[in-house]
DRENTI-270934 format. One line per 10 residues: number of its first residue (from 1); their letters; for each residue x, y negated, z negated of C-alpha. Coordinates in steps of 0.2 Angstrom, whole numbers, plus 5000, padded with zeros to 4 digits. Example, Ala and Ser with C-alpha at 12.3 -4.5 7.8 and 13.67 -1.06 7.14 Angstrom:
<nodes>
1) AS) 5062,5022,4961  5068,5005,4964
</nodes>
This chain:
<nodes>
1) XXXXXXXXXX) 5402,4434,4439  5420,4437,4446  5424,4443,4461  5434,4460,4456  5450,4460,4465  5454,4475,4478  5471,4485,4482  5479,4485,4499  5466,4499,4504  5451,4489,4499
11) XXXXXXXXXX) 5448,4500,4483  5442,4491,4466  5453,4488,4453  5452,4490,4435  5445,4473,4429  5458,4460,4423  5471,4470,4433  5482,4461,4447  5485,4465,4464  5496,4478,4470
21) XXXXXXXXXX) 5507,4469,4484  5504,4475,4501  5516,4491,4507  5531,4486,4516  5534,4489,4534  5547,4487,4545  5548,4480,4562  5554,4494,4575  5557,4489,4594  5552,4498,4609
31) XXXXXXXXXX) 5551,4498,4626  5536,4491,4638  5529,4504,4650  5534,4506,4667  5531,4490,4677  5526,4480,4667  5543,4474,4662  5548,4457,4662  5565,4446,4663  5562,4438,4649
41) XXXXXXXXXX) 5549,4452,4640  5559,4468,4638  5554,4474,4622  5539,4474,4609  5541,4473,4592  5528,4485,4581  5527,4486,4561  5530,4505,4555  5531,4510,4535  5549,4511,4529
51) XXXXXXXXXX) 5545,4527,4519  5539,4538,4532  5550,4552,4540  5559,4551,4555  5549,4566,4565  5557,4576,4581  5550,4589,4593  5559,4606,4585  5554,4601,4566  5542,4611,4555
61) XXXXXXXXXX) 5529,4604,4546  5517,4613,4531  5497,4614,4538  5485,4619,4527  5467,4620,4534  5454,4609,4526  5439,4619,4535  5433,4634,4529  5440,4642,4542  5460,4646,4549
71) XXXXXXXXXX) 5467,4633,4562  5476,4638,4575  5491,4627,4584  5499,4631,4601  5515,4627,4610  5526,4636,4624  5514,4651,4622  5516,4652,4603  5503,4652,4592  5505,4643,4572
81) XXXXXXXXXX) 5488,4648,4563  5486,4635,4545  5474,4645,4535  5464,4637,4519  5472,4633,4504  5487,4640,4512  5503,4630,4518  5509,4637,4534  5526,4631,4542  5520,4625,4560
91) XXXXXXXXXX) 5531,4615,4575  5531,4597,4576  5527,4598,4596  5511,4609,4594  5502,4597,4583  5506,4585,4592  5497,4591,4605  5481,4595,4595  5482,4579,4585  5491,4566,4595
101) XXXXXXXXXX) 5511,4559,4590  5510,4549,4576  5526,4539,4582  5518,4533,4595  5513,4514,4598  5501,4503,4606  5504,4498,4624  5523,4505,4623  5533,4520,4628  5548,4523,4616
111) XXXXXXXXXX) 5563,4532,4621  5570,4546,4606  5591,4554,4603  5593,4563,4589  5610,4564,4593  5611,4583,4596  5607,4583,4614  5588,4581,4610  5581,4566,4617  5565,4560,4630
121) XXXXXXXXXX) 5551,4549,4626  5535,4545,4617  5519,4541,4626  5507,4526,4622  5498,4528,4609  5480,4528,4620  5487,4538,4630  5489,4552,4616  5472,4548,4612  5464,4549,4629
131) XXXXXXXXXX) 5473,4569,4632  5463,4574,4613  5448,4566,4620  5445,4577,4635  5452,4591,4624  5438,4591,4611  5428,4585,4627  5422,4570,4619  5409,4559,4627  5414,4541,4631
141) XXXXXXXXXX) 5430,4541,4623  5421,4538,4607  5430,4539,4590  5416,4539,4579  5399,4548,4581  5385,4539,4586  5365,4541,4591  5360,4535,4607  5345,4524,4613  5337,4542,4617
151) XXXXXXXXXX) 5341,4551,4601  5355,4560,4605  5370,4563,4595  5385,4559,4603  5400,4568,4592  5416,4556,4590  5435,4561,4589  5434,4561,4571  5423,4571,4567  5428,4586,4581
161) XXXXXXXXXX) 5447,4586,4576  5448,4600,4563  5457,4592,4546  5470,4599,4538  5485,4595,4529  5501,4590,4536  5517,4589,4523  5535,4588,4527  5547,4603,4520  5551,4589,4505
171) XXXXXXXXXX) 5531,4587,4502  5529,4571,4511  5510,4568,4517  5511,4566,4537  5497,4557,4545  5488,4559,4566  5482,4547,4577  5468,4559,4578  5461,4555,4559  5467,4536,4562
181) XXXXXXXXXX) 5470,4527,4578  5475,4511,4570  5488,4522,4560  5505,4515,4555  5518,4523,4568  5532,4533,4561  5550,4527,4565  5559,4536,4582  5576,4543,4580  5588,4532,4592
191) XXXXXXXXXX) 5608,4540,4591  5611,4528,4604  5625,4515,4604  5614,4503,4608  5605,4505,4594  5617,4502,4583  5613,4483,4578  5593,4490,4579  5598,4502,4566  5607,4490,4557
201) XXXXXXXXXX) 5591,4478,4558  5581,4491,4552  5591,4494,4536  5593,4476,4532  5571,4474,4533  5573,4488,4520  5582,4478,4508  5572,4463,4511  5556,4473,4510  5562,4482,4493
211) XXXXXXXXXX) 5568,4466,4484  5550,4455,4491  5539,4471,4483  5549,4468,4467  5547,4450,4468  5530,4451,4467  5529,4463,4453  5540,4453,4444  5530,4438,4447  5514,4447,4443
221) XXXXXXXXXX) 5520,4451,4425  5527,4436,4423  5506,4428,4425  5500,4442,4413  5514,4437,4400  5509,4419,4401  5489,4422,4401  5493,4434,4384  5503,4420,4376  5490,4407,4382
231) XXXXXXXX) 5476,4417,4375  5489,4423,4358  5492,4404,4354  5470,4398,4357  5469,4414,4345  5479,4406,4331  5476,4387,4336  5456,4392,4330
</nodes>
């Protein structure tokens, strides 16, 4: 028997149907930490989805609790409380600090400018993970919950962070770090000058990605088309 084929997220697919092509990312560049800078190594290149929202400190997200009970998110000695089954406008910043930032990137600080006076950086991505680990209080910095040699339960990061539901004003999903270390970062926002050709880059990989994901489909219905006629002339040939 056949091997059935898989989508990019390793579900099943309906029998006989084709692959969906991967989703497109671009590449976005950032920064290297602190010292660990070299002449010839100044930046590092890291693949982010092209449809995911740029995200600053002072926007508000939707939260809706997927406990049983309300959630409540803090920042600058305010308090945001997402309740269940109910969207509740919370600040970008104080789920961050609860969840982690999901622009952040592995082994890299990234520098942000909205343009509007608004501007600092974005932490390593581990290091986001590390202040949510001692947070929740998690034991050896484990993601997943595991049982140890004596029998005890040892609770990981995924299973301590309460879920909920993040959305943008304009109904886009938002993901954390917290739920998925190896998540896909969401692009920063760079008003600089300097980032003009990045910027310019970026929109080109957009194109690129756009007109490869249609190639593929194109390409995908082209193979059906033949196999139907293929199977359409055996048909008529017996």
């Amino acid at each position: 028997m056949a091997e059935r084929l898989r989508d990019d997220k390793g579900r099943l697919l309906p029998n006989g149907a084709p692959p969906l092509p991967p989703a497109a990312t671009v590449a976005v560049t950032t920064q290297p930490r602190p010292g660990d800078a070299q002449p010839d190594d100044q930046h590092t290149t890291q693949a982010v989805s092209r449809d995911k929202p740029f995200l600053m400190d002072d926007d508000w997200l939707y939260v809706t609790s997927e406990e049983t009970f309300p959630v409540e998110f803090r920042w600058a000695r305010k308090s945001y409380v997402a309740y269940p089954g109910q969207q509740t406008p919370v600040l970008f910043q104080a789920l961050v600090n609860k969840l982690g930032d999901p622009r952040s990137v592995d082994g890299a600080q990234q520098n942000y400018d909205d343009g509007n006076g608004n501007h600092g950086k974005i932490m390593e991505r581990y290091d986001y993970l590390k202040t949510l680990f001692a947070y929740y209080g998690v034991e050896e910095e484990r993601l997943e919950t595991f049982t140890r040699p004596d029998g005890r339960v040892i609770l990981g990061l995924y299973d301590v962070v309460p879920k909920v539901t993040v959305t943008t004003f304009q109904g886009h999903p938002v993901q954390f770090p917290c739920y998925d270390k190896d998540m896909l970062a969401y692009p920063v926002a760079n008003a600089n000058k300097k980032a003009v050709n990045a910027d310019l880059t970026r929109m080109i990989d957009n194109l690129e990605a756009d007109n490869e994901a249609w190639r593929t489909r194109v390409q995908t219905l082209e193979a059906r088309l033949d196999s139907l006629v293929q199977a359409q002339q055996g048909t008529e040939a017996t």
